[in-house]
GUMI-199642 format. One record per residue (C-alpha): residue number from 1; residue in three letters; x, y, z. Coordinates in nm, 4 decimals. Layout:
# GUMI-199642
NUM,ALA,X,Y,Z
...
This chain:
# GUMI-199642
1,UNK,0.8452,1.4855,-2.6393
2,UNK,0.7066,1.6007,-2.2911
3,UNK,0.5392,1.3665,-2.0976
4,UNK,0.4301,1.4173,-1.7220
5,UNK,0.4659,1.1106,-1.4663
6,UNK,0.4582,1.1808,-1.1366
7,UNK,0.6242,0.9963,-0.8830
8,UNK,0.4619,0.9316,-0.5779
9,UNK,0.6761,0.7542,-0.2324
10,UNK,0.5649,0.6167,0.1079
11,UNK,0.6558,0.7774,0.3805
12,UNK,0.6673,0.6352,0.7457
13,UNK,0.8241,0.9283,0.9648
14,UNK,0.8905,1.2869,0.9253
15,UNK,1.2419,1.1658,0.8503
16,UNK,1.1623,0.9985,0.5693
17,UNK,0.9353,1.2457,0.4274
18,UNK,1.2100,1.4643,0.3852
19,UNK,1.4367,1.1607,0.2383
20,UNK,1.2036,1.0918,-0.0629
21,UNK,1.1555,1.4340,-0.1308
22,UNK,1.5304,1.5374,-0.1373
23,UNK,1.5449,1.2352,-0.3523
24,UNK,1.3239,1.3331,-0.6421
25,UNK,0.9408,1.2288,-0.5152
26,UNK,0.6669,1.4371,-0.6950
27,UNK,0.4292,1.3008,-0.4249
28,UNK,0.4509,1.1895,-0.1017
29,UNK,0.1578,0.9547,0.1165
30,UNK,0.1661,0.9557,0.4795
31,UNK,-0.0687,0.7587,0.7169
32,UNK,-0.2783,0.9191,1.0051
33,UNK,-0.2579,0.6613,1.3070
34,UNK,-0.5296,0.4452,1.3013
35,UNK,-0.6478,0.4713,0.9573
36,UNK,-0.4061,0.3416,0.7330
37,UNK,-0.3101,0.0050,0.7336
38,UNK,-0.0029,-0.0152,0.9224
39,UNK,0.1577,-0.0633,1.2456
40,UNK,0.1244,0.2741,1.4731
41,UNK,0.5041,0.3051,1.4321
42,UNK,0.4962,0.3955,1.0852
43,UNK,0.1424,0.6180,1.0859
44,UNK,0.1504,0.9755,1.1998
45,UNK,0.0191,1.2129,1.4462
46,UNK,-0.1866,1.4964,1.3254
47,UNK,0.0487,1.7498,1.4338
48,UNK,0.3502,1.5225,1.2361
49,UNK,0.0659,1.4887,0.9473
50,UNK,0.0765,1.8708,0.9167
51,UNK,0.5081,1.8683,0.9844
52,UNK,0.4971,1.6503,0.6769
53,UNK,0.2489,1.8596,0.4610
54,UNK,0.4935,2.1736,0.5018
55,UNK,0.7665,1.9679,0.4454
56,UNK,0.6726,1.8202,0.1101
57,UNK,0.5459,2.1804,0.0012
58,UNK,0.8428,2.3392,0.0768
59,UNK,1.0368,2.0757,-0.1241
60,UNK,0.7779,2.1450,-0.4272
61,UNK,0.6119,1.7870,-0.3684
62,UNK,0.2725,1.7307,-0.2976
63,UNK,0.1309,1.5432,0.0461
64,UNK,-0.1531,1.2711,0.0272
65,UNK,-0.2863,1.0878,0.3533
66,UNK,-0.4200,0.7337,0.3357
67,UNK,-0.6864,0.6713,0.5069
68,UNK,-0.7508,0.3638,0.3444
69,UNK,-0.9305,0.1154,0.6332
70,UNK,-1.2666,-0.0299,0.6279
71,UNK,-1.5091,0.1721,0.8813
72,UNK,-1.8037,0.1079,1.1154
73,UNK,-2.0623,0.3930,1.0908
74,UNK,-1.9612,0.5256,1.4108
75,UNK,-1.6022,0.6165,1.2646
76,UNK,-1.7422,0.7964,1.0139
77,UNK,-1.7745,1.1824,1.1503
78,UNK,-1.4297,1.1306,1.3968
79,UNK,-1.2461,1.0147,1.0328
80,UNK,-1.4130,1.3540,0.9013
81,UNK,-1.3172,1.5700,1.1544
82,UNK,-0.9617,1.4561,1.1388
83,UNK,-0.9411,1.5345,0.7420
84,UNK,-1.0841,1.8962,0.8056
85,UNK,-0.7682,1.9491,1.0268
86,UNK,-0.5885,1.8086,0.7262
87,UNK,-0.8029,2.0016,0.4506
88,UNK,-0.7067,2.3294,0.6488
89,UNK,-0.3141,2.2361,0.6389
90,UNK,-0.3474,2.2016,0.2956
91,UNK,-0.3274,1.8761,0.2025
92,UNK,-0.3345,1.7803,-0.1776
93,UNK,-0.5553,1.4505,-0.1697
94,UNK,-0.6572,1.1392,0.0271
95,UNK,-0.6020,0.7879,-0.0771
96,UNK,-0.9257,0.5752,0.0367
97,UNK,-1.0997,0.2133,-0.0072
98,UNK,-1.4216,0.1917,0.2136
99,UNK,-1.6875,0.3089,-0.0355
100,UNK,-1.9214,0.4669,0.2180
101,UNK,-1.6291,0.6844,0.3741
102,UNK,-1.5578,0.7609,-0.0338
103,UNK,-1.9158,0.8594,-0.0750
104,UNK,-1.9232,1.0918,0.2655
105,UNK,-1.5808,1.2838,0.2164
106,UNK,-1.6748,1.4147,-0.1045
107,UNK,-1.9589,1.5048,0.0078
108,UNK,-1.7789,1.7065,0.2756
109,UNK,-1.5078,1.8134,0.0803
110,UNK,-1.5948,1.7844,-0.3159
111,UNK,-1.2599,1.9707,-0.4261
112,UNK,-1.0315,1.7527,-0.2300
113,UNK,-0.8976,1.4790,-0.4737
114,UNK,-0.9968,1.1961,-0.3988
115,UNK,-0.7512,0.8600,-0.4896
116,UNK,-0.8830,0.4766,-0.4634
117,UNK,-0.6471,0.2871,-0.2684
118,UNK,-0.5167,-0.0561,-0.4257
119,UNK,-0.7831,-0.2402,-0.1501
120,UNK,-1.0217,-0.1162,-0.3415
121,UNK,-0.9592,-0.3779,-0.5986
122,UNK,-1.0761,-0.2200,-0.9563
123,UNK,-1.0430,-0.4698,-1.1982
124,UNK,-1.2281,-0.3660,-1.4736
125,UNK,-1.3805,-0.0412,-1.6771
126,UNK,-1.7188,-0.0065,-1.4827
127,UNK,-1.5421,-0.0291,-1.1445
128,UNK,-1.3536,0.2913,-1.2327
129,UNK,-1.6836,0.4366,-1.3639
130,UNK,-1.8579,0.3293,-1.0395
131,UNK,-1.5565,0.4987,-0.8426
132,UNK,-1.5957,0.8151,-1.0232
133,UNK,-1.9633,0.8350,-0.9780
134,UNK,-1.8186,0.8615,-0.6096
135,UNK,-1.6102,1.1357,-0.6497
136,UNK,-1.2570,0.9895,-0.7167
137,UNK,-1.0710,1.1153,-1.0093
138,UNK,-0.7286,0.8630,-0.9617
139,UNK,-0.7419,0.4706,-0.9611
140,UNK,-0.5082,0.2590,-0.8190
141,UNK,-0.4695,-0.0483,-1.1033
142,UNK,-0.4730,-0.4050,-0.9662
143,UNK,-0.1086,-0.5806,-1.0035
144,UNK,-0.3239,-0.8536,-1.1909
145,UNK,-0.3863,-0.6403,-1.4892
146,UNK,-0.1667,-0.6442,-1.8263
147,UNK,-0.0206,-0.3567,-1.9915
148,UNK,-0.2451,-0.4387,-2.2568
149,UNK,-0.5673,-0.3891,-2.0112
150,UNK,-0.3960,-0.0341,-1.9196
151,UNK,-0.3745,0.0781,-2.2297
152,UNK,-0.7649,0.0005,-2.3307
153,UNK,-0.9082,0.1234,-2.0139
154,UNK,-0.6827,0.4892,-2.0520
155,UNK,-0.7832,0.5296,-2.4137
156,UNK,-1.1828,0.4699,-2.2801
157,UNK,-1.1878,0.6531,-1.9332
158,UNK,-1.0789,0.9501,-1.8192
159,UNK,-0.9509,0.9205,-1.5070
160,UNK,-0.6003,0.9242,-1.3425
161,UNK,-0.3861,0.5556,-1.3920
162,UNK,-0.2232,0.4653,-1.0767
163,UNK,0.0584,0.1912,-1.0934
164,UNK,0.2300,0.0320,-0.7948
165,UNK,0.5939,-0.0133,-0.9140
166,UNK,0.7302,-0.1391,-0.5751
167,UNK,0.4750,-0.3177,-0.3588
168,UNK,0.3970,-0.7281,-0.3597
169,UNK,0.1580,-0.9602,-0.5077
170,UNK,-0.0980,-1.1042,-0.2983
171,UNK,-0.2603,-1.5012,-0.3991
172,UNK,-0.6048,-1.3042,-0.3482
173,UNK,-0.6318,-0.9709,-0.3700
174,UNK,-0.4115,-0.6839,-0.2870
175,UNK,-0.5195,-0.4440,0.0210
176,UNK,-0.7875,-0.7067,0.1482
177,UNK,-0.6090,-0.8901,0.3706
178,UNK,-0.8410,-1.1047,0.5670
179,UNK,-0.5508,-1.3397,0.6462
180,UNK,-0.3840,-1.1443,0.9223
181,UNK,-0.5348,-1.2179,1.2215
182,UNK,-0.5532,-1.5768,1.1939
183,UNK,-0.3262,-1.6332,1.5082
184,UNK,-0.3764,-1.3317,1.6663
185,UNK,-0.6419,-0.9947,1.6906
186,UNK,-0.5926,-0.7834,1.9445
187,UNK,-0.9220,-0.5167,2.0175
188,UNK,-0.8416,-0.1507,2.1424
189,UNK,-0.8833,0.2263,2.1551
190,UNK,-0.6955,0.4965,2.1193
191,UNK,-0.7422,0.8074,2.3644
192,UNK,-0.9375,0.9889,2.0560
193,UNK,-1.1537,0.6479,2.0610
194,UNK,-1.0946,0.5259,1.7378
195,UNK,-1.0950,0.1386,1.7128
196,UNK,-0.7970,-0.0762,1.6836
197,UNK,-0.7772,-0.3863,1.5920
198,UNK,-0.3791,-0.5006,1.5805
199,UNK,-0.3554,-0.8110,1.3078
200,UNK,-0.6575,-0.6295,1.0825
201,UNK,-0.5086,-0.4182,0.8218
202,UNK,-0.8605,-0.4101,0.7308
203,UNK,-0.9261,-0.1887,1.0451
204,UNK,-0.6088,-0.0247,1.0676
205,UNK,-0.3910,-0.2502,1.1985
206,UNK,-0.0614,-0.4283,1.1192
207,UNK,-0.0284,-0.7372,0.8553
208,UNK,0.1177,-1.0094,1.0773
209,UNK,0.2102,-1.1613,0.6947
210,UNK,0.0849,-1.5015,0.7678
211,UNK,0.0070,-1.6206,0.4080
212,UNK,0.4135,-1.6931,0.4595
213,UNK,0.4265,-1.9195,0.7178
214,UNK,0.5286,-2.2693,0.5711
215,UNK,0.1261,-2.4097,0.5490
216,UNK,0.0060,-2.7647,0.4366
217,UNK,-0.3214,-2.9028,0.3296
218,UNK,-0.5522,-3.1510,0.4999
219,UNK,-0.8280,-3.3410,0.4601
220,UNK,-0.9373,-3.3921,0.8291
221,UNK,-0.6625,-3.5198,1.0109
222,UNK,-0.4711,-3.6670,0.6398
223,UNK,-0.1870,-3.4937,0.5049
224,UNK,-0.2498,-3.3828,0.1661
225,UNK,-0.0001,-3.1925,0.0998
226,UNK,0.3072,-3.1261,0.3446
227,UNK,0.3994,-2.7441,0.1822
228,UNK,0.1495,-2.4810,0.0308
229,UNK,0.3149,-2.1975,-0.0598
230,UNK,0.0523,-1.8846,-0.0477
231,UNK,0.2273,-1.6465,-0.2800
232,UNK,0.3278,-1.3152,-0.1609
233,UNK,0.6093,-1.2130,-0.3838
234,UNK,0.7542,-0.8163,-0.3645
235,UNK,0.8839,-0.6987,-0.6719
236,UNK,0.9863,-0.4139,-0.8647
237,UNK,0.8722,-0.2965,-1.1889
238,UNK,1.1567,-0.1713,-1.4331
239,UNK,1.0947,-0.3074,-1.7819
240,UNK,0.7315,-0.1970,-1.7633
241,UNK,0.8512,0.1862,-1.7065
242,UNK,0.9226,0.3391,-2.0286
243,UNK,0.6330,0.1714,-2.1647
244,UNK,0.4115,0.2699,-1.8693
245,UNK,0.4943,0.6447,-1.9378
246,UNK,0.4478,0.6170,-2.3031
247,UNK,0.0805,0.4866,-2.2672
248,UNK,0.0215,0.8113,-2.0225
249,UNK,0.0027,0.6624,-1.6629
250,UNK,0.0023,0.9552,-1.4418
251,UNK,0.0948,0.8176,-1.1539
252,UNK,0.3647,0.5750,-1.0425
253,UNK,0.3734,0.4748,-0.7172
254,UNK,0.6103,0.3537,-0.4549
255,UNK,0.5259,0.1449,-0.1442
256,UNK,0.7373,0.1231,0.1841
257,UNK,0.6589,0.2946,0.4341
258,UNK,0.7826,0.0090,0.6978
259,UNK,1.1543,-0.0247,0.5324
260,UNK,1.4398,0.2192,0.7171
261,UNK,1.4422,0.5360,0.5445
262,UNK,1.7811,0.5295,0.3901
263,UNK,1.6543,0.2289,0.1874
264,UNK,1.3391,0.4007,0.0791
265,UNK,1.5302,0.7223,0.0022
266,UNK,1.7719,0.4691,-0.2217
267,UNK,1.4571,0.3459,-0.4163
268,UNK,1.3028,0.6652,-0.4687
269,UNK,1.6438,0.8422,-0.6206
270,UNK,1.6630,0.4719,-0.8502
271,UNK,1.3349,0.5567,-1.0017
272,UNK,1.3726,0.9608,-1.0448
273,UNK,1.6505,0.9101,-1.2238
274,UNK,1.5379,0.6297,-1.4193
275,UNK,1.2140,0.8299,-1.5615
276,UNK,1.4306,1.1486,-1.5788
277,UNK,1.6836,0.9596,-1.8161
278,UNK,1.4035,0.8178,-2.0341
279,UNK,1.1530,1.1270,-2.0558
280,UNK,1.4973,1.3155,-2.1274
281,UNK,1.6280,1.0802,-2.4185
282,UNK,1.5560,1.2108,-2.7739
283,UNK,1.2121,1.0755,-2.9163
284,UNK,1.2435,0.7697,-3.1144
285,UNK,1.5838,0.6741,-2.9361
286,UNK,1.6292,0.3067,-2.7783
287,UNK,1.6407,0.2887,-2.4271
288,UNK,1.8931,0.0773,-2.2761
289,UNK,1.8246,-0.0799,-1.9290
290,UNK,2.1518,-0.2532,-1.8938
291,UNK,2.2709,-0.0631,-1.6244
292,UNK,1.9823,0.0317,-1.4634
293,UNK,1.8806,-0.3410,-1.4235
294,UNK,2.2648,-0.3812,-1.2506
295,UNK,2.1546,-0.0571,-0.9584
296,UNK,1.8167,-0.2105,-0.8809
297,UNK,1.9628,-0.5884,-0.8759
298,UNK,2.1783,-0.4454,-0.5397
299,UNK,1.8378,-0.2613,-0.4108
300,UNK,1.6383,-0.5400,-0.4596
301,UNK,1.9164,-0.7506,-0.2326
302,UNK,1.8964,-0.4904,0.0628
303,UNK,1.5369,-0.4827,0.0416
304,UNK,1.4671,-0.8841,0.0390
305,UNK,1.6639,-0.8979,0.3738
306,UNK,1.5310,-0.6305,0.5072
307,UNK,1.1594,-0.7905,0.4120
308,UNK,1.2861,-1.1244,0.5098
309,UNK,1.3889,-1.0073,0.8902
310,UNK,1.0650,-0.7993,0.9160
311,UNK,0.8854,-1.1041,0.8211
312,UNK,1.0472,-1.3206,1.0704
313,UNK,0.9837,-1.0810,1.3844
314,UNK,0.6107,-1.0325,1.2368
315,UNK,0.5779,-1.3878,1.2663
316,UNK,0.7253,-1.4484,1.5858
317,UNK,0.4945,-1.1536,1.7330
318,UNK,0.1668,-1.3463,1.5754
319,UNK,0.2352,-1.5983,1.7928
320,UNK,0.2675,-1.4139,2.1374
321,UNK,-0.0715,-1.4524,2.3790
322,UNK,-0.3626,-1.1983,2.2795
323,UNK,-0.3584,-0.9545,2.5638
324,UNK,-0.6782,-0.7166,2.4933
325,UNK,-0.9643,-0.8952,2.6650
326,UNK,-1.2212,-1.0320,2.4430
327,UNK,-0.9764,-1.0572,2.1613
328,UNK,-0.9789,-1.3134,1.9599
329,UNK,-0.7251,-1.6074,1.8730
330,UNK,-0.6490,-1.8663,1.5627
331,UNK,-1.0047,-2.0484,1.4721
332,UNK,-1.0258,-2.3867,1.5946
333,UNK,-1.1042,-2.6445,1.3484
334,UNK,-1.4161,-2.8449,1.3877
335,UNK,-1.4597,-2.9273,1.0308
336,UNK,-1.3595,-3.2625,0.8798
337,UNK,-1.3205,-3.1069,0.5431
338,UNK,-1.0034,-2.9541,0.3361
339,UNK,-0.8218,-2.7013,0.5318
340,UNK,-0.4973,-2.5667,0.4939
341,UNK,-0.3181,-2.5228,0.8245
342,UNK,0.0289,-2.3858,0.9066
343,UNK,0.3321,-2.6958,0.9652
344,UNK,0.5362,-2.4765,1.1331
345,UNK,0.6510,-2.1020,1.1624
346,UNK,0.8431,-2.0066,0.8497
347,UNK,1.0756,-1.7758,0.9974
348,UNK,1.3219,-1.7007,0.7168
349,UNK,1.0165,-1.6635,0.4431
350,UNK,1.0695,-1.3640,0.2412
């Protein structure tokens, strides 16, 4: 039986776009600075954008940029002028949420494929319908959805199944972060004069990771509750695979792009081999995932510390003074109603 899966991985540096592709990825996603949802350190120059499009096509991958922020109208024709430099390189698609931006690049560009990002949040049948209306022809499912949900909406619509098999699970919704900045937004431009706005995912910026501070409820001034855990969990999909390629997913994705890139090469090589084994195994055969469970048990151990110490410093930096003028700080609190408030910094939160 042949089945096609591709297997798309973050990449954060030039470095590690040639890591995930020696290690197996189909795909690779790279993030022009500014636009995609991370701190500058792990988004791209143009010049690196187009280093990392030859790269991946000379490895026989294909490169993806994610420009996946929310946009005022006056980013609109800079964030098209930067994808024509990347249209010309010959990039193979960009991974988007704003719907306008959606709307005005395939307009501009209407062979470039188009993916919607996770923030876009597609939950049910007429959201993909709506997004294809648009011009994209790959969805991003929501980590909320059941396998069962998958299988109805691929047997329905046809369009492209996206599946995040390493990323986290927000308590709200994935890729809307509106949490961030509750300590600390800073305002700025970069010398191109795009907008910055460090704390705002939203607008490009870093996720400070807040929602894992140790936070407690209260009703004015009364404790209500002394811990409130806002769930933010990372995981890793393995059990799901097989069954994920048997219903036809065409995409599985891998998120990242912040760990080191020996740890990200690591996690791309577990899940090339993993989908190479079970595509490979004669049809009808069981599939053990004995062992398999054993190798990701030790990745998922160097990637919870290296989350957990990322968190920490995150945290730590949420708290330093704003130093943009104008920028804004944590909300005060004039309301005598129920509001959940952070006790104390939780540095060692996961």
């Amino acid at each position: 039986m042949t089945m096609t899966v591709e297997l798309l991985a973050p990449a954060g540096s030039i470095e590690m776009v040639g890591a995930v592709v020696d290690n197996g990825a189909n795909a690779v996603y790279v993030g022009p600075r500014g636009w995609s949802r991370r701190r500058d350190t792990y988004e791209l120059d143009d010049e690196t954008v187009h280093g990392a499009i030859d790269r991946c096509h000379a490895g026989g991958a294909k490169c993806r940029v994610a420009i996946n922020t929310n946009m005022q109208s006056s980013e609109i024709a800079p964030m098209l002028a930067k994808l024509e430099r990347f249209v010309a390189w010959g990039v193979d698609g960009v991974i988007m949420t704003d719907v306008g931006a959606i709307a005005a690049v395939h307009r501009r560009f209407p062979d470039l494929t188009i993916h919607a990002s996770i923030g876009a949040n597609i939950l049910n049948d007429e959201d993909v319908r709506f997004y294809q209306a648009l011009g994209v022809s790959q969805v991003v499912a929501d980590t909320k959805l059941k396998l069962g949900e998958l299988a109805s909406r691929h047997a329905r619509i046809e369009a492209g199944i996206e599946i995040l098999i390493h990323a986290n699970k927000c308590y709200t919704y994935l890729g809307k972060c509106w949490m961030s900045p509750y300590h600390r937004l800073e305002r700025g431009r970069d010398a191109a004069g795009k907008d910055l706005f460090k704390g705002s995912p939203n607008r490009g910026g870093l996720d400070y990771r807040v929602c894992l501070e140790a936070w407690a409820l209260y009703s004015g001034d009364q404790l209500r509750e002394p811990r409130v855990e806002l769930k933010n969990d990372a995981f890793f999909l393995l059990d799901d695979i097989p069954k994920l390629i048997d219903l036809g997913v065409r995409c599985l994705k891998i998120q990242g792009r912040e760990y080191r890139v020996a740890l990200v090469g690591r996690i791309t090589r577990f899940y090339r081999d993993l989908i190479d084994a079970y595509t490979a195994r004669p049809q009808g055969r069981a599939f053990d995932l004995t062992s398999w469970r054993k190798r990701l048990a030790e990745i998922e151990a160097a990637r919870d510390t290296a989350r957990g110490e990322g968190t920490r410093l995150l945290l730590l930096e949420a708290r330093q003074p704003v130093r943009s003028e104008g920028a804004s700080t944590a909300p005060s609190d004039t309301s005598p109603t129920d509001r959940v408030a952070p006790a104390k910094p939780a540095l060692g939160a996961a």
